[in-house]
Structure formats: C-alpha cells, structure tokens
Backbone bond lengths (Angstrom), bond angles and torsions (degrees), N, CA, C in turn:
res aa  C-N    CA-C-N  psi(-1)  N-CA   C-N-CA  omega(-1)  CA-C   N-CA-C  phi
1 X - - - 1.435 - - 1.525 111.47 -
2 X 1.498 117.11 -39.58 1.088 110.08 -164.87 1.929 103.78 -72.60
3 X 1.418 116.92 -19.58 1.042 118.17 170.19 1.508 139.23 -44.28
4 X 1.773 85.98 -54.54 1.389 91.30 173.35 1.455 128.13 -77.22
5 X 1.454 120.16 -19.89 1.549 144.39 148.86 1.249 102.52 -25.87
6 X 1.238 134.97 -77.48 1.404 150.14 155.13 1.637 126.90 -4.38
7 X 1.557 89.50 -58.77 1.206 99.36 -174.81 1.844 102.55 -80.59
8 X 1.180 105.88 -56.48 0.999 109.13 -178.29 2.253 129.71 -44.46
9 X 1.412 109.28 -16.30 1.064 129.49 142.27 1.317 134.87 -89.44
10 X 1.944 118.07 19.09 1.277 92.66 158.39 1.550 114.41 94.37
11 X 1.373 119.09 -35.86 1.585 120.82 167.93 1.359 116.65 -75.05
12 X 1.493 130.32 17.76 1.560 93.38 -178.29 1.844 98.08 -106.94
13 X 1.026 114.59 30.58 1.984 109.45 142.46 0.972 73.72 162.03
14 X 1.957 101.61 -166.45 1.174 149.90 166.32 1.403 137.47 -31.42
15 X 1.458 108.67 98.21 1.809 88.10 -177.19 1.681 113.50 -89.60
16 X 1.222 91.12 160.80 1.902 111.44 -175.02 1.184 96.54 -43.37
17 X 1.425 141.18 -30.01 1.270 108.10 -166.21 1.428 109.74 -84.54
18 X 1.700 102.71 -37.34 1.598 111.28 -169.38 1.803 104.00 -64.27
19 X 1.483 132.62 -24.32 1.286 136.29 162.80 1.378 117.09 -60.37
20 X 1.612 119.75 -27.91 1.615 131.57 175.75 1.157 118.74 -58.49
21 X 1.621 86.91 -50.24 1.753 104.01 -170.33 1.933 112.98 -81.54
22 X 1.744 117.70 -42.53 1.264 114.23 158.07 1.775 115.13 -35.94
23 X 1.485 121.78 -56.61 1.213 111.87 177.85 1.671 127.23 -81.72
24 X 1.358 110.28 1.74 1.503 103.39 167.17 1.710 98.45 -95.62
25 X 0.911 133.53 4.20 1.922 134.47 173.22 1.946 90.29 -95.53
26 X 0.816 103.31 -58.77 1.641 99.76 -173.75 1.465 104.78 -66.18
27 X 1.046 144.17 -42.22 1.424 132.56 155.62 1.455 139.18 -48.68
28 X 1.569 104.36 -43.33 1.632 111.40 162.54 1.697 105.34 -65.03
29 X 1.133 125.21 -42.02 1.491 116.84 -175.36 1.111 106.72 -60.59
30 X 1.479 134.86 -73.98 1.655 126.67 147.25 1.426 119.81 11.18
31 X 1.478 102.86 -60.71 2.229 109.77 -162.82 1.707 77.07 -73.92
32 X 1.022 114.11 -53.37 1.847 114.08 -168.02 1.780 102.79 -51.64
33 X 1.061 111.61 -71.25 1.594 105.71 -166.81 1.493 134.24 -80.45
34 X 1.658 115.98 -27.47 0.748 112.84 -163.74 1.564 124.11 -77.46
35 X 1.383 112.20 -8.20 1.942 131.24 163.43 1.605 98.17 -60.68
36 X 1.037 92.86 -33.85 1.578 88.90 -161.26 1.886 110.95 -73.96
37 X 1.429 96.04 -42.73 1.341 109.84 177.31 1.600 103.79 -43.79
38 X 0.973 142.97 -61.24 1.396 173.86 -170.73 1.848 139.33 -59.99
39 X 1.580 93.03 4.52 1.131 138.91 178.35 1.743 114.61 -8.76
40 X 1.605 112.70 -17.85 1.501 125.50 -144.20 1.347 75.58 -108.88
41 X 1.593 100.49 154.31 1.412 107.48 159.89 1.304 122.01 -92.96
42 X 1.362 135.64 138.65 1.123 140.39 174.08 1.568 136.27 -45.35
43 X 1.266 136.05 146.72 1.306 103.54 164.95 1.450 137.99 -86.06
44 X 1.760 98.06 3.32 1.641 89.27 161.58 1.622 115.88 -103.89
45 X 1.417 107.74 13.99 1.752 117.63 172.75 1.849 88.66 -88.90
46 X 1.498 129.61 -40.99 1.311 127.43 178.03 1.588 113.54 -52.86
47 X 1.599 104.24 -49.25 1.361 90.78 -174.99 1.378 119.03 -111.81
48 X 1.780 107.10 25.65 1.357 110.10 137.68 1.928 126.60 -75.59
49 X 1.158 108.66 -20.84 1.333 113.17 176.43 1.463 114.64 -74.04
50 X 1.586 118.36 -42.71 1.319 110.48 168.18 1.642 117.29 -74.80
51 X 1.426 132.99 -0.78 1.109 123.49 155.19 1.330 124.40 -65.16
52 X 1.438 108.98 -39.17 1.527 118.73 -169.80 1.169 98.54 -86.32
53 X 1.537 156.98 -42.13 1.338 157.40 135.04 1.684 91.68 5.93
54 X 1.527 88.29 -92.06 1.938 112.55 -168.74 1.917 102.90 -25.31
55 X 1.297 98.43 -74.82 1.491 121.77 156.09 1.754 113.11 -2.26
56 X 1.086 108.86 -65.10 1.758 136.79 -177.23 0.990 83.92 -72.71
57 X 1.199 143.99 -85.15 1.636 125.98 -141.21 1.803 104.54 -90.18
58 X 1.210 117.37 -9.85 1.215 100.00 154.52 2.003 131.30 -53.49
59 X 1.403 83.71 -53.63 1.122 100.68 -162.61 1.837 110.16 -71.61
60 X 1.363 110.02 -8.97 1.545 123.06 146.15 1.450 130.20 -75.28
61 X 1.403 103.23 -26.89 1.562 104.47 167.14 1.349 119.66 -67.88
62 X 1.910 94.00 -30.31 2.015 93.85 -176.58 1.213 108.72 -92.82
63 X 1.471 132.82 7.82 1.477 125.74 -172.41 1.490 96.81 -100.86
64 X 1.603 113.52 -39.98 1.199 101.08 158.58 1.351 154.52 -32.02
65 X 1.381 95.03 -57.30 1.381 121.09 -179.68 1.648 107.09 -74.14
66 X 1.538 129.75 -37.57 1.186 130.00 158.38 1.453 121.94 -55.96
67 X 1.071 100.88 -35.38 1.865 99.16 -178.06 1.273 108.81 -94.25
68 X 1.359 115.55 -4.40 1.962 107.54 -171.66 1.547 104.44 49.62
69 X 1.099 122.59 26.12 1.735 118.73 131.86 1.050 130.70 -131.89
70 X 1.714 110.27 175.88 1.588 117.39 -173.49 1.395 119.49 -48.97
71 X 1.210 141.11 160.28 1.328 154.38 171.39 1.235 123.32 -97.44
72 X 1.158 164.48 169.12 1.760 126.54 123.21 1.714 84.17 -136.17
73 X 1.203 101.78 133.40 1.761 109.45 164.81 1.903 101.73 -101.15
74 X 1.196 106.17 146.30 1.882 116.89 -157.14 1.436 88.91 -109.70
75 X 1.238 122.14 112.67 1.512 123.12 141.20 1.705 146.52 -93.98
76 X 1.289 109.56 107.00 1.330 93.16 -167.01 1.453 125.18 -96.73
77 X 1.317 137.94 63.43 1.619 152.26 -165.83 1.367 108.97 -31.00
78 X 1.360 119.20 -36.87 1.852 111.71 173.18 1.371 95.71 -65.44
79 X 1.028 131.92 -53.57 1.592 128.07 -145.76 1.616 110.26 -87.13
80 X 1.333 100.57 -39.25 1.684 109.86 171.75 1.922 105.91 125.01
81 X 1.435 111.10 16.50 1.659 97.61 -133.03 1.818 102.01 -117.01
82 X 0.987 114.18 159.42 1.660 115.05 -172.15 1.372 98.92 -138.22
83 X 1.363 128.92 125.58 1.244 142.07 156.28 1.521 127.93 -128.18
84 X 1.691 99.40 126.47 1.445 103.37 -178.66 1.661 121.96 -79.68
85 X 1.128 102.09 129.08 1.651 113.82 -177.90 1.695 112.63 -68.05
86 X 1.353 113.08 -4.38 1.549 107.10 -173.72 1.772 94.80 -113.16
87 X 1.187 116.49 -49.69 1.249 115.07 -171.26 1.707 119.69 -96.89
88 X 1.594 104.16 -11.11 1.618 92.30 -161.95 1.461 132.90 94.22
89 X 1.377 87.14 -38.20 2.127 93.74 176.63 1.579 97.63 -52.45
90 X 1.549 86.57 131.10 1.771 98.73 168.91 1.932 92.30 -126.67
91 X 1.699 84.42 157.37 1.736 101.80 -179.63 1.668 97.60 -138.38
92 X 1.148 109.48 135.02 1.455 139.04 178.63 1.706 104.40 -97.60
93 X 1.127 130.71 111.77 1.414 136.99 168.32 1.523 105.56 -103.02
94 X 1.477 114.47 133.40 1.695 136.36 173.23 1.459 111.05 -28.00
95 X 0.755 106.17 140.35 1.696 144.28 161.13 1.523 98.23 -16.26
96 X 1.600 108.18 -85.40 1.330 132.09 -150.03 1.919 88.15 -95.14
97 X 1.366 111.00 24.76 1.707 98.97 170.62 1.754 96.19 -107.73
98 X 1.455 133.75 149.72 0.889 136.29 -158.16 1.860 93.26 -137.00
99 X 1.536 97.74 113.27 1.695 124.82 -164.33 0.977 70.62 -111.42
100 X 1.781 103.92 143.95 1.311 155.07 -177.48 1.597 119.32 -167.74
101 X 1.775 104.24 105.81 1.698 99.86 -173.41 1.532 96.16 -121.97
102 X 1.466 103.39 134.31 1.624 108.09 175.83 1.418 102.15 -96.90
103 X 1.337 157.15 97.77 0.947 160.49 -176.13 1.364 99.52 -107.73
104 X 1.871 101.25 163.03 1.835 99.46 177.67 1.648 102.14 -96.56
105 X 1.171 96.75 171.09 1.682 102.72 -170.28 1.385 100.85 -69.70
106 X 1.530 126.50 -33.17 1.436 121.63 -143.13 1.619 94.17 -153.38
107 X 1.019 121.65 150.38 1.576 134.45 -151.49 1.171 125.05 169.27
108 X 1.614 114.50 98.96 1.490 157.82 -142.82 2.096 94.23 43.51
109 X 0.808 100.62 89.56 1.555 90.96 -177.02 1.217 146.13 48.20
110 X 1.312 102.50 8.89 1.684 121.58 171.19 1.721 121.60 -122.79
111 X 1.168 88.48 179.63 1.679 95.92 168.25 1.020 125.01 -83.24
112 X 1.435 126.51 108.80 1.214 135.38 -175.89 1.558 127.38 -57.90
113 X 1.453 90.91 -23.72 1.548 111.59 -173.16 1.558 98.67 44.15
114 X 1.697 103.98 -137.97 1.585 114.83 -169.86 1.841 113.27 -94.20
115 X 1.451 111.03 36.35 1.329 102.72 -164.83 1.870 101.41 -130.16
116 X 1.295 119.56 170.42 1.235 126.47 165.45 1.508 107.13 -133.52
117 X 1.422 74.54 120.52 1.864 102.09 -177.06 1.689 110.04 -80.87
118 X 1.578 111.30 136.47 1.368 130.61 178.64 1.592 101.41 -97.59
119 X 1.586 125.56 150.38 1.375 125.03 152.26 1.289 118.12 -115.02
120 X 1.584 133.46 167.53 1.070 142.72 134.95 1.718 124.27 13.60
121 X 1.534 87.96 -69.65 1.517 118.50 -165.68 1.388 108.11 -88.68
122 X 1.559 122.94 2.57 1.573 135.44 169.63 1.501 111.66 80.70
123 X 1.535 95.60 26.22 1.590 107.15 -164.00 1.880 93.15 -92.91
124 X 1.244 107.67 160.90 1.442 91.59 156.29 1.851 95.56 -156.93
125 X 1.694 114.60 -172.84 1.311 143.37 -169.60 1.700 105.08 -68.57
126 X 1.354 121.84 -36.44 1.337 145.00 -172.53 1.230 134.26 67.54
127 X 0.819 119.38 -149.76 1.862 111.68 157.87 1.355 96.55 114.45
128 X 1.727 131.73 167.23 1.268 165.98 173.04 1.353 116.06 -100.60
129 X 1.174 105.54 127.81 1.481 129.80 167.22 1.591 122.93 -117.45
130 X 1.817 114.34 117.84 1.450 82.97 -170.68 1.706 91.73 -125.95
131 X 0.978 118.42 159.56 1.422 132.04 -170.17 1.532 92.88 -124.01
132 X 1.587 120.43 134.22 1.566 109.95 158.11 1.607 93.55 -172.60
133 X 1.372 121.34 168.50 1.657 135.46 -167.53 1.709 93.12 -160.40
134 X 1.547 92.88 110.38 1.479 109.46 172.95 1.614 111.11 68.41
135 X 1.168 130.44 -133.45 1.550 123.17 -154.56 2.031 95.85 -102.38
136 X 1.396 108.57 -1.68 1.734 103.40 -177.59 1.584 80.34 -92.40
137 X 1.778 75.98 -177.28 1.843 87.43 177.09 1.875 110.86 158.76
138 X 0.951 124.98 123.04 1.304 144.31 178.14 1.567 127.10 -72.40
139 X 1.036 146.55 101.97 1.374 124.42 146.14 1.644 131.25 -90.17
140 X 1.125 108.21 146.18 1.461 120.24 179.64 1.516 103.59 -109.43
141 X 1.576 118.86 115.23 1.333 104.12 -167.44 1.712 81.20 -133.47
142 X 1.996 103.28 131.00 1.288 110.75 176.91 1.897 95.02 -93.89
143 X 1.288 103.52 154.74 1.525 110.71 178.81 1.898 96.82 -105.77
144 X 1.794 110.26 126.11 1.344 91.85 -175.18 1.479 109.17 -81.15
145 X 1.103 134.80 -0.79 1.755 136.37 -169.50 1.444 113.74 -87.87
146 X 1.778 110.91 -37.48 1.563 116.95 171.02 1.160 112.88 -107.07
147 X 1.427 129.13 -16.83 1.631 124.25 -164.49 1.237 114.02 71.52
148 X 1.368 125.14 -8.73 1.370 124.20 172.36 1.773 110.34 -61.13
149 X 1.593 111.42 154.68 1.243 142.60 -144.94 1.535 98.45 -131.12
150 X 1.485 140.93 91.99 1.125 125.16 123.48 1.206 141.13 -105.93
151 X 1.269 135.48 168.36 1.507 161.70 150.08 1.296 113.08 -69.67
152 X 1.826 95.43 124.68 1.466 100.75 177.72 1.395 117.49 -144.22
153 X 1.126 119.82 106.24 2.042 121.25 -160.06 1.232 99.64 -54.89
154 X 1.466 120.87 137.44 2.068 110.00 176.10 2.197 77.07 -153.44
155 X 1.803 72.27 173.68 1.604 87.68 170.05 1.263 129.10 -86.88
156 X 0.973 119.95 164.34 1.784 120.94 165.39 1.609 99.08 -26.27
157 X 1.367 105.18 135.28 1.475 125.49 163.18 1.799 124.89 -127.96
C-alpha cells in the first residue's frame, strides 16, 4: 500500500522535464568550459594563421603591382604580429605559436629591417616565414624573382 501512495504523489523519480533541464545546465557548462580546457592552438587554427599571413602578403604584392609602387608588409617575430603595408590589416598569432622570419638583411639597397618588400614588377626581397607549435608547423616562403607566396606543411624546426 504504501507503494502505491508513493506513486500516486508523484515521488517515485524524476520527471522528463526536471531530466531536460539537468541536461541543458550540463551542456551550457560544457559550451562554457570546455574551449577553455584546451588552451593550445590547433593545427588547423596553425594553418589557418599561415593562410591569413600568406593572404597579407599577397594582397601587398597586388597593391603593389596595381599602384606601381613599393609595398613593405612588417613582421614582428617577438610579438607574433603581421602587418600589411597597403591596407593596414594587422593579424595577431597565439601565444604558444612560435614565429620565425628569415628575411634578408638588405633589400634593393636598404635595410630591410623586419619587413618583406613588394615591387612594381611583382618582384619582391623574399625570404621565409615559419610559424609552428610543437611537432606541426608552417612555412610561408616568399620567392624574391616572382613575389609569389607559398605554403608548405614541415616539422618543428
């Protein structure tokens, strides 16, 4: 008797809704924490950064070549940072991504400092840039004779 008493008020468990609502709280905590857990950058967040890099200095090679003047796209390897000389767009790359630009010292007769220079003639200064975190890793290698821009997946260096 006392069973059906029981039932008949409703206590013998959980209703669907109160099970609905437990799993929409355990799911938002999830959307909330689990980015966070995860701190590393990915390797397709890695070789989204060397697209958008590549991306940037393309789009200095063609402003160049449209305007019939020099370009220079600014790289800064301590800081992580890429800025375009025609437009301004700057890109910030992660923490734990480890920038590395081989640039030449000197380019058309000057100091190249931290930048790769575009020409006219779609020519540019050249040099490699490699971006990578742990055993992935990217290079961006400018060609100085065409100004052409590729991407090339390699390992930790």
């Amino acid at each position: 008797m006392s069973e059906v008493s029981a039932a008949a008020r409703g206590e013998d468990g959980f209703t669907l809704i109160e099970m609905v609502c437990v799993l929409a709280i355990v799911a938002i905590l999830a959307a909330i924490l689990l980015p966070r857990v995860s701190g590393e950058t990915s390797r397709p967040r890695l070789e989204g950064y060397a697209i958008e890099a590549a991306a940037i200095l393309k789009g200095d090679r063609t402003a160049a070549m449209k305007a019939g003047r020099q370009i220079a796209t600014s790289i800064d390897a301590n800081v992580r940072s890429f800025r375009s000389g025609a437009t301004g767009r700057a890109m910030q790359v992660a923490d734990d991504v480890v920038v590395t630009a081989l640039l030449p010292e000197r380019c058309n007769d000057r100091p190249a400092l931290s930048t790769v220079s575009f020409f006219p003639n779609g020519m540019s200064c050249g040099g490699v840039i490699k971006l990578h975190r742990g055993e992935h890793g990217y290079e961006i290698r400018i060609n100085w004779l065409t100004g052409g821009i590729e991407i090339v997946a390699r390992g930790a260096s």
